[in-house]
C-alpha positions, 0 to 999 in steps of 0.5 A: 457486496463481495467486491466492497470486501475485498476492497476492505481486505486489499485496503487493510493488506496494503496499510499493514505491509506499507507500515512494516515496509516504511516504518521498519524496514526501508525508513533509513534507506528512503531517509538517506537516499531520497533525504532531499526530497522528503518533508522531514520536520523535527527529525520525522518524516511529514506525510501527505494522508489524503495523497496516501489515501488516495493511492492506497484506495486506487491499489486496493480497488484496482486488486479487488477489480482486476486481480481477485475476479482472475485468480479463481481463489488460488492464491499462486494465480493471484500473484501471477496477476 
């Protein structure tokens, strides 16, 4: 049950760092750099939600699995993992 909500909380971190980072931050660099590579319609950026969802879910199971076990509760030995 500890590893399902850990899960929940990766899951939720990564949603909400993802769109600050590419609803804010980065959205005119990604527009003008990678322009040709994006599905743009009507002047927004179409996304893949099954392909994001499925990355989103392998990177918060992969932290929850590999990263929280090793930090010992010490966020400094979590970043380093």
């Amino acid at each position: 049950m500890l590893v399902i909500k850990n899960i929940l909380i990766a899951l939720g971190a990564i949603l909400v760092m993802d769109a600050i980072w590419l609803g804010y931050i980065a959205r005119p660099l990604y527009v003008k750099g990678l322009g040709e590579f994006m599905h743009i319609q009507d002047g927004s950026v179409y996304i893949n939600y099954m392909a994001a969802g499925v990355v989103y879910l392998c990177l918060a199971v992969g932290i929850a699995v590999f990263v929280e076990p090793k930090s010992d509760g010490q966020v400094i030995n979590a970043l380093v993992w």
